[in-house]
LOBAZA-781230 format. One record per atom (N, C-alpha, C): residue number from 1; residue in one letter; chain; x, z, y. Coordinates in steps of 0.1 Angstrom, whole numbers. Each point is the difference from the previous one (the first is absolute). Example, Ala and Ser with C-alpha at 12.3 -4.5 7.8 and 13.67 -1.06 7.14 Angstrom:
// LOBAZA-781230
<pos:1&code:a&unit:A&u:132&w:78&v:-57>
<pos:1&code:a&unit:A&u:-9&w:0&v:12>
<pos:1&code:a&unit:A&u:9&w:0&v:12>
<pos:2&code:s&unit:A&u:-4&w:-7&v:11>
<pos:2&code:s&unit:A&u:9&w:0&v:11>
<pos:2&code:s&unit:A&u:-8&w:8&v:11>
***
This chain:
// LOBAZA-781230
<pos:1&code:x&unit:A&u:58&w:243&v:65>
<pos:1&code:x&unit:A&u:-7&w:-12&v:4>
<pos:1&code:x&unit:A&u:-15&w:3&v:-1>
<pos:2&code:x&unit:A&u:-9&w:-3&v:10>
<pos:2&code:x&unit:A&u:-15&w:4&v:0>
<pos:2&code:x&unit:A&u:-4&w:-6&v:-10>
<pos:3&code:x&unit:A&u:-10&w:0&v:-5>
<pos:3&code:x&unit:A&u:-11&w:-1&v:-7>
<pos:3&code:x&unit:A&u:-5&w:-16&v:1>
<pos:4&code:x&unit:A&u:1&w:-12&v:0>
<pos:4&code:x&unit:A&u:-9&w:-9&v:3>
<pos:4&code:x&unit:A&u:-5&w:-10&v:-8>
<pos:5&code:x&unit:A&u:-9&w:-5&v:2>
<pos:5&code:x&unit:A&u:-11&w:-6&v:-8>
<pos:5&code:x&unit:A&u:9&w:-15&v:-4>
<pos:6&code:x&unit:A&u:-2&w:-8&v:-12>
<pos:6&code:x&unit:A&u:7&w:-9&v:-6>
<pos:6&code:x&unit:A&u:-2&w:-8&v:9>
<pos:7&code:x&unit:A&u:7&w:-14&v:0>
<pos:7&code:x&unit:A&u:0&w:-12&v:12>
<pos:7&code:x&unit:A&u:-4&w:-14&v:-9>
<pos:8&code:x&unit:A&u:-11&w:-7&v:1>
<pos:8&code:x&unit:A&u:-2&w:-6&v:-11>
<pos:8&code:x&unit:A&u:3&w:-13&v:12>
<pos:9&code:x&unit:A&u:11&w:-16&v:-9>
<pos:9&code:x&unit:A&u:3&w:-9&v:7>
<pos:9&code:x&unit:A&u:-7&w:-12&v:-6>
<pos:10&code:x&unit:A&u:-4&w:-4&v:8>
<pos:10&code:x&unit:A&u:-2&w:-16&v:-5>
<pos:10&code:x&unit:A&u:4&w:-13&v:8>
<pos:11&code:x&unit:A&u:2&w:-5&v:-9>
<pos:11&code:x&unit:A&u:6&w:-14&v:6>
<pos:11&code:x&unit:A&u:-4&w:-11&v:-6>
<pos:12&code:x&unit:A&u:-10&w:-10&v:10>
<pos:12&code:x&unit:A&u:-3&w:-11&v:-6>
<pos:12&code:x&unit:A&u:8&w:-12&v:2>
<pos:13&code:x&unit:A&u:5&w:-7&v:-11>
<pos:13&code:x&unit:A&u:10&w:-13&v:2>
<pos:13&code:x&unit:A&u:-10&w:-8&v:-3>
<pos:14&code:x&unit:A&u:5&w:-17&v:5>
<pos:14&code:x&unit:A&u:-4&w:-8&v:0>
<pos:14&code:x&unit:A&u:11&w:-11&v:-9>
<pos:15&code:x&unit:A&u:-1&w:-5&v:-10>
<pos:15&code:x&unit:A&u:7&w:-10&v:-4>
<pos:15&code:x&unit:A&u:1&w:-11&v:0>
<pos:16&code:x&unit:A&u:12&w:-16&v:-1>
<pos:16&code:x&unit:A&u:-3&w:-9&v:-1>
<pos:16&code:x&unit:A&u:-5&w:0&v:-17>
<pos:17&code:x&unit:A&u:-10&w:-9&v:-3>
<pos:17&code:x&unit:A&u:-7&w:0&v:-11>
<pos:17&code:x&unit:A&u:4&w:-1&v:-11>
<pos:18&code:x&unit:A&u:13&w:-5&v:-1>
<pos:18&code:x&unit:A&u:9&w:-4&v:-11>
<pos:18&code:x&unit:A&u:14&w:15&v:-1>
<pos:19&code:x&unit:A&u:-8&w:13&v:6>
<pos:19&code:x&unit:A&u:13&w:7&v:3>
<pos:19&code:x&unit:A&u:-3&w:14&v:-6>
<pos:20&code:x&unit:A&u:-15&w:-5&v:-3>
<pos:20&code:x&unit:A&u:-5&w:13&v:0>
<pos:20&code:x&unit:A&u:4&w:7&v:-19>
<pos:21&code:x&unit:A&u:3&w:-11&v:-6>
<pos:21&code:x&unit:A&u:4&w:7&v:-13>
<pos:21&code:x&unit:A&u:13&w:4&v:1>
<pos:22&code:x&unit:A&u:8&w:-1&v:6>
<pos:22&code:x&unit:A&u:17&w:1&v:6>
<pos:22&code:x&unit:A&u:-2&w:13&v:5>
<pos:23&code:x&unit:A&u:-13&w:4&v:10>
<pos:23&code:x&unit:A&u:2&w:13&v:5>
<pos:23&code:x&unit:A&u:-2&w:14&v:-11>
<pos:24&code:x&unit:A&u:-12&w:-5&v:-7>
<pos:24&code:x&unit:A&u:-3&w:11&v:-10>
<pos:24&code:x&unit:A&u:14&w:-2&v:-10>
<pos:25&code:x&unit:A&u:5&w:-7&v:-7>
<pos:25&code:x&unit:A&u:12&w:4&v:-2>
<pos:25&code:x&unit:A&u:7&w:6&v:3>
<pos:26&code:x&unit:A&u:4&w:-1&v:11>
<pos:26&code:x&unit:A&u:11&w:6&v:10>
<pos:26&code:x&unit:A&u:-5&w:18&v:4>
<pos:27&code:x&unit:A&u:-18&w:-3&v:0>
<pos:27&code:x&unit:A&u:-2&w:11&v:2>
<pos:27&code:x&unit:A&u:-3&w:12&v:-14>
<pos:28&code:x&unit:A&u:4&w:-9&v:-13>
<pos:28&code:x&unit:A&u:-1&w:8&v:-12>
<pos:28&code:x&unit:A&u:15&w:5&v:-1>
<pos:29&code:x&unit:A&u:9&w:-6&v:2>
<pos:29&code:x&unit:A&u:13&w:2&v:0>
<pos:29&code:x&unit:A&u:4&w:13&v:13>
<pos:30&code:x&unit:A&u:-3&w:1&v:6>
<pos:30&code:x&unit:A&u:5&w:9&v:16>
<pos:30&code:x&unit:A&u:-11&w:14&v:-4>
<pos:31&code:x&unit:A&u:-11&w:-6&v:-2>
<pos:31&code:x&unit:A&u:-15&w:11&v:-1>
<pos:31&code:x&unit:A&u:8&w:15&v:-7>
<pos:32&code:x&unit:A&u:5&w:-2&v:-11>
<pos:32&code:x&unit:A&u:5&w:15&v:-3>
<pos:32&code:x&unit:A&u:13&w:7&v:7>
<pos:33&code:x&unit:A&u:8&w:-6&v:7>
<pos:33&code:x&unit:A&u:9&w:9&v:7>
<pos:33&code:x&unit:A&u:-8&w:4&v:12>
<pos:34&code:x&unit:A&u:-9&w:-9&v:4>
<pos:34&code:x&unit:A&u:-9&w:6&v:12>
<pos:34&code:x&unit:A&u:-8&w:12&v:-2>
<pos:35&code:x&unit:A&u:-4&w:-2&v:-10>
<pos:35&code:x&unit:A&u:-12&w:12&v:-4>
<pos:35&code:x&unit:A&u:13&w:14&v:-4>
<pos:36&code:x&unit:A&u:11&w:2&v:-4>
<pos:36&code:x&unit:A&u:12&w:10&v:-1>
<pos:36&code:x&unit:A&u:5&w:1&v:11>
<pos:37&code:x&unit:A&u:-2&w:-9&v:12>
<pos:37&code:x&unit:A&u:6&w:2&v:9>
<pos:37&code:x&unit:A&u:-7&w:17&v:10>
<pos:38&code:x&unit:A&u:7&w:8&v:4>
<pos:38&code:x&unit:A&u:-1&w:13&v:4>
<pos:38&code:x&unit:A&u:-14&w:1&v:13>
<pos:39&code:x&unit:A&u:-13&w:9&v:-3>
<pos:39&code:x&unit:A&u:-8&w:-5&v:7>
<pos:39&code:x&unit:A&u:-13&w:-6&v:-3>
<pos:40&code:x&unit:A&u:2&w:-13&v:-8>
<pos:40&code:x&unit:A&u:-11&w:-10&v:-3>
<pos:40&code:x&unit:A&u:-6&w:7&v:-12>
<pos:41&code:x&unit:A&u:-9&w:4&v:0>
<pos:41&code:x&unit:A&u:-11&w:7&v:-10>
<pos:41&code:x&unit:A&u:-12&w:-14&v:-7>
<pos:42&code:x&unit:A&u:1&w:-6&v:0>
<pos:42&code:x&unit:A&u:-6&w:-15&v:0>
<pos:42&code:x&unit:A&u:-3&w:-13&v:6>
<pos:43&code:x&unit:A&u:4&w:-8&v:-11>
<pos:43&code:x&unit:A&u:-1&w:-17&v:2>
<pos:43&code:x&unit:A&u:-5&w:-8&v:-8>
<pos:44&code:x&unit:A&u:-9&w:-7&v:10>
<pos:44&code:x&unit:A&u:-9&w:-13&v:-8>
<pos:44&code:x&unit:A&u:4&w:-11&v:6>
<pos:45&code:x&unit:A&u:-4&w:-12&v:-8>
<pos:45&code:x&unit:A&u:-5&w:-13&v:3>
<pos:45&code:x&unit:A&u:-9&w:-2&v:-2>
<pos:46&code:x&unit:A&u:-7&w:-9&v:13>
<pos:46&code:x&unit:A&u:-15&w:-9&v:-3>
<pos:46&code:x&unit:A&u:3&w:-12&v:5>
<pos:47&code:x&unit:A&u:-9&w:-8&v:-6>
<pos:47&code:x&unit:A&u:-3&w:-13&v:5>
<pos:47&code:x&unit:A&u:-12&w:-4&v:0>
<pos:48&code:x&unit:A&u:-2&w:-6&v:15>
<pos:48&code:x&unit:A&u:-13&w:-3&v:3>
<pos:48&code:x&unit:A&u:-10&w:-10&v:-9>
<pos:49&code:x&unit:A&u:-9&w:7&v:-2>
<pos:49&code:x&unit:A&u:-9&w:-5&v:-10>
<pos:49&code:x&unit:A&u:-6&w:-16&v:5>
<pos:50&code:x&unit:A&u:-2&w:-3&v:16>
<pos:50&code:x&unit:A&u:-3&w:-11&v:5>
<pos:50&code:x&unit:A&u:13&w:-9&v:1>
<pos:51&code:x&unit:A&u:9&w:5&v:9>
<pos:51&code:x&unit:A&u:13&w:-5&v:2>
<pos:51&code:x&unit:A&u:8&w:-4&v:-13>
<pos:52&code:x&unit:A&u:5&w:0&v:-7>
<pos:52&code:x&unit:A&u:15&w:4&v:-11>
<pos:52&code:x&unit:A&u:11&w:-1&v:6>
<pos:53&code:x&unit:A&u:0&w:-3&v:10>
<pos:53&code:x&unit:A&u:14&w:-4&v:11>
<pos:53&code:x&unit:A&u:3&w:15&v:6>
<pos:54&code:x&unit:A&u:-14&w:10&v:2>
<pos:54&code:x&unit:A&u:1&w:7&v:6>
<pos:54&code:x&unit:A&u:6&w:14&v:-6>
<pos:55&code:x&unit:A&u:8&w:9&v:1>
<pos:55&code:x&unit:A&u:3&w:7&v:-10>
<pos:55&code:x&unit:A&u:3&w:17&v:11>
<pos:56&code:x&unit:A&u:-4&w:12&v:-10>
<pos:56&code:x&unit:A&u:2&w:13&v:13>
<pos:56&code:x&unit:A&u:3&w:9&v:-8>
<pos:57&code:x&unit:A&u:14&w:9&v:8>
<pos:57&code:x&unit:A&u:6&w:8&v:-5>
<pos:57&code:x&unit:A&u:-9&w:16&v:1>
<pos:58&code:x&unit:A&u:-4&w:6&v:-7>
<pos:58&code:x&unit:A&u:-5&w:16&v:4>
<pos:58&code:x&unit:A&u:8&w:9&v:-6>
<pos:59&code:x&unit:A&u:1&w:8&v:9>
<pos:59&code:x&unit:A&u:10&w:12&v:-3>
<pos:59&code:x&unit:A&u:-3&w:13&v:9>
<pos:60&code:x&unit:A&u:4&w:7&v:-13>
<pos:60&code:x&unit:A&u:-1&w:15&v:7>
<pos:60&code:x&unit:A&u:17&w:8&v:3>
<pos:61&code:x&unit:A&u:0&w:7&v:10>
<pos:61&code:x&unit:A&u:11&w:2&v:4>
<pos:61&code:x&unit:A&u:0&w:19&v:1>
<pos:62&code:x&unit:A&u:10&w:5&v:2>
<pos:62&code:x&unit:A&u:0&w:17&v:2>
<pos:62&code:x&unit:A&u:-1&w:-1&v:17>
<pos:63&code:x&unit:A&u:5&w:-8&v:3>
<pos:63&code:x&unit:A&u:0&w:1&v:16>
<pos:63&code:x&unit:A&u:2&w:-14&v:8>
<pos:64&code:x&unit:A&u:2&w:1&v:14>
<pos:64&code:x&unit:A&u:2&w:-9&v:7>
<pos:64&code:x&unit:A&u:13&w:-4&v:-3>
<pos:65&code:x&unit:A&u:11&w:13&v:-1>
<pos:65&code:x&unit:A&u:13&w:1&v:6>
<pos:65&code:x&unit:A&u:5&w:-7&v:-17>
<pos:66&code:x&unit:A&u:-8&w:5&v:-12>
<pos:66&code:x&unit:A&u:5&w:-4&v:-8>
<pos:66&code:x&unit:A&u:-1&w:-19&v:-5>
<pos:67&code:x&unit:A&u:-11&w:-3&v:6>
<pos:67&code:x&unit:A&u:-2&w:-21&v:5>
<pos:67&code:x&unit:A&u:12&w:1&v:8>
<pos:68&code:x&unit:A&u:2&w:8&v:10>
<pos:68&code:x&unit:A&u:9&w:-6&v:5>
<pos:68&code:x&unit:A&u:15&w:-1&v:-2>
<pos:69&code:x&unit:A&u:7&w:6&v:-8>
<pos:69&code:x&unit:A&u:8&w:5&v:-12>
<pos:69&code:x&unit:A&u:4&w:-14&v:-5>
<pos:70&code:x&unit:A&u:-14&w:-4&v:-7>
<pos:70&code:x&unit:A&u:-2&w:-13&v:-10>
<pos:70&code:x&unit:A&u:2&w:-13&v:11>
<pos:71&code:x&unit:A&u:-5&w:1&v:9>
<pos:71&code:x&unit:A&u:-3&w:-11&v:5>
<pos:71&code:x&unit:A&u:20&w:-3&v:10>
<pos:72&code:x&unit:A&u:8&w:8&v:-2>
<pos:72&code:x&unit:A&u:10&w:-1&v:8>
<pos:72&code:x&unit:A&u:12&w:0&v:-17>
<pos:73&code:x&unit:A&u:-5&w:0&v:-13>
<pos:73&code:x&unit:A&u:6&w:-1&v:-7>
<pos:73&code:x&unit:A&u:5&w:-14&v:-9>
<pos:74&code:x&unit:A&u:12&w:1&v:-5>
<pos:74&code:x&unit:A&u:5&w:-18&v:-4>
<pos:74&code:x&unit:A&u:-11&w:3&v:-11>
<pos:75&code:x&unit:A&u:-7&w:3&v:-5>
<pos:75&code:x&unit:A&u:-12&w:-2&v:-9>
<pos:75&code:x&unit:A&u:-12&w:-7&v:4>
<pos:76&code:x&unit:A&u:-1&w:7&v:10>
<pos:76&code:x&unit:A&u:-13&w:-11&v:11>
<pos:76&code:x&unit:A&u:10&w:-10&v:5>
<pos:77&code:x&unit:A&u:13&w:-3&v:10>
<pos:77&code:x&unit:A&u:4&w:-11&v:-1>
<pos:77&code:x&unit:A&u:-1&w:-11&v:-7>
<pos:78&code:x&unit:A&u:3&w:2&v:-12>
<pos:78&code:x&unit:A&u:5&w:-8&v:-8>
<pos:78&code:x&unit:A&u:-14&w:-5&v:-6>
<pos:79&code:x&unit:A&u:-10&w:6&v:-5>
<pos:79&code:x&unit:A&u:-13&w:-2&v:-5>
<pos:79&code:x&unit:A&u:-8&w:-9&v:11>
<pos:80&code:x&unit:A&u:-1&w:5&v:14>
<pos:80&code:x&unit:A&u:-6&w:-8&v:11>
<pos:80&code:x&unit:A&u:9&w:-14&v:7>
<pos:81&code:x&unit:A&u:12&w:1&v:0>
<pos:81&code:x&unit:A&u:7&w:-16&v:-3>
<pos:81&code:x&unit:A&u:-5&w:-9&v:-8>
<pos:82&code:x&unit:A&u:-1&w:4&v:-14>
<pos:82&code:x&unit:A&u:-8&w:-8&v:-9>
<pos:82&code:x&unit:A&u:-13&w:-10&v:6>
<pos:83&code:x&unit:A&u:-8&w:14&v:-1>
<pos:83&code:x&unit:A&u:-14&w:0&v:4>
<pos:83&code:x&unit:A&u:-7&w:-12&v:10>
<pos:84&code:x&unit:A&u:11&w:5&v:9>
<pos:84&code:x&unit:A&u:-2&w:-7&v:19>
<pos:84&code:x&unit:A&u:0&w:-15&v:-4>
<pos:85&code:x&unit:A&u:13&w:-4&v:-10>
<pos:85&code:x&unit:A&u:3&w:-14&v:0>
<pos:85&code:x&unit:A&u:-11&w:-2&v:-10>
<pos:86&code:x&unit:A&u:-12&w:1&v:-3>
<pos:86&code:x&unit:A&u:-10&w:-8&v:-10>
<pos:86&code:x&unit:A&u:-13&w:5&v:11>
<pos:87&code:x&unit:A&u:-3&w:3&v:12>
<pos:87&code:x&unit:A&u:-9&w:2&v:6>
<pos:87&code:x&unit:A&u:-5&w:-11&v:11>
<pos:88&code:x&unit:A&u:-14&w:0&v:1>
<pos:88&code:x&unit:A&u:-5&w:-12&v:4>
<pos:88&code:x&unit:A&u:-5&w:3&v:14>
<pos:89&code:x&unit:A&u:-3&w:13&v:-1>
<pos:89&code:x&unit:A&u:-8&w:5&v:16>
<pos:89&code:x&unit:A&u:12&w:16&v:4>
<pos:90&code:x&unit:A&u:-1&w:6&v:9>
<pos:90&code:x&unit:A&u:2&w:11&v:3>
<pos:90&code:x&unit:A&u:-5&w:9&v:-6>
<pos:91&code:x&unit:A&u:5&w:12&v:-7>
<pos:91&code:x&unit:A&u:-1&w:8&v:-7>
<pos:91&code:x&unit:A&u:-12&w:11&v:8>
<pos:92&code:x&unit:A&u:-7&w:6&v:-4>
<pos:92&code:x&unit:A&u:-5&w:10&v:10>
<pos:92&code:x&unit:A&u:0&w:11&v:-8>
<pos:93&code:x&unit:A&u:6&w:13&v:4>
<pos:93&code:x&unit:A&u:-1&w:12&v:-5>
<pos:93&code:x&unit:A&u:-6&w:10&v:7>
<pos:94&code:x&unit:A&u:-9&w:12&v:-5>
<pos:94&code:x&unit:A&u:-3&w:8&v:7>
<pos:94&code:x&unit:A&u:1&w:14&v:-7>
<pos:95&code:x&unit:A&u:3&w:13&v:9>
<pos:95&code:x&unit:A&u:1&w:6&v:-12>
<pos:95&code:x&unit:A&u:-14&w:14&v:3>
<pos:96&code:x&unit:A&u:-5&w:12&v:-8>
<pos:96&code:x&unit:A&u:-10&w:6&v:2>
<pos:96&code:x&unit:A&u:2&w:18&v:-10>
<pos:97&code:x&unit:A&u:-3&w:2&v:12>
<pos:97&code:x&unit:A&u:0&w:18&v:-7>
<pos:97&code:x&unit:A&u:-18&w:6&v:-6>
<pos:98&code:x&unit:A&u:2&w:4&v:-7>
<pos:98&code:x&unit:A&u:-17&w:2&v:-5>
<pos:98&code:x&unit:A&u:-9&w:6&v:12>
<pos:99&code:x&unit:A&u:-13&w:-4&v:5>
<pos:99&code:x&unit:A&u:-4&w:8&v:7>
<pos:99&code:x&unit:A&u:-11&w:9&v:-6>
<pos:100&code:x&unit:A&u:0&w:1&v:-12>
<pos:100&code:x&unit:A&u:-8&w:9&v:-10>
<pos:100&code:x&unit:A&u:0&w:-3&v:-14>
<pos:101&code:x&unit:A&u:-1&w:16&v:-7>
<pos:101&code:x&unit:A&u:3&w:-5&v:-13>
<pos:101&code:x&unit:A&u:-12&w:-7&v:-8>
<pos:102&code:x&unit:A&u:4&w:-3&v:-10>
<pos:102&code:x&unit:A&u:-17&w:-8&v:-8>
<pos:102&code:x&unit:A&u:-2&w:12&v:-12>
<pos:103&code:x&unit:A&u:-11&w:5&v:2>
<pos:103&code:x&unit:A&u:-4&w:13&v:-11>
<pos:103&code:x&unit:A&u:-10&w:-9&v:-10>
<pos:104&code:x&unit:A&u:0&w:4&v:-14>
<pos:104&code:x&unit:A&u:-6&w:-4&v:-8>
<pos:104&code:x&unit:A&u:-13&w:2&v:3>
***
């Protein structure tokens, strides 16, 4: 397999306002089989400092093929069923390969 640069994913959710402590739960409970899941080299949560409804996944990945692994597994099913049913807007994800490293 060639050589390639990590795949870092983000995805901003939107919540109904009363949902959003249901998600971080849900997302303290799932968070460690995702992060062992084969591939995923790192996972965060944030929540928007303006919003609190607003909440984004960041992750670093070994590859494309390895998200996409995850994203076709009953681990991501089952976690993003949850998810979907406490969302208030359309989810937007995008994902990004480094275009240079940061030197100290």
């Amino acid at each position: 397999m060639p050589d390639r640069p990590p795949l870092v994913r983000i995805v901003r959710m939107t919540f109904h306002p009363g949902a959003v402590d249901d998600f971080i739960a849900h997302f303290d409970e799932v968070s460690p089989h995702i992060r062992a899941y084969p591939g995923c080299l790192h996972l965060e949560l944030w929540r928007d400092a303006r919003y609190p409804n607003i909440c984004t996944t960041y992750s670093h990945w070994e590859s494309r093929d390895a998200l996409n692994a995850y994203r076709q597994s009953d681990l991501f099913e089952d976690a993003w069923q949850t998810a979907k049913s406490l969302f208030a807007a359309r989810p937007v994800a995008q994902s990004y390969t480094p275009a240079r490293e940061v030197s100290a």
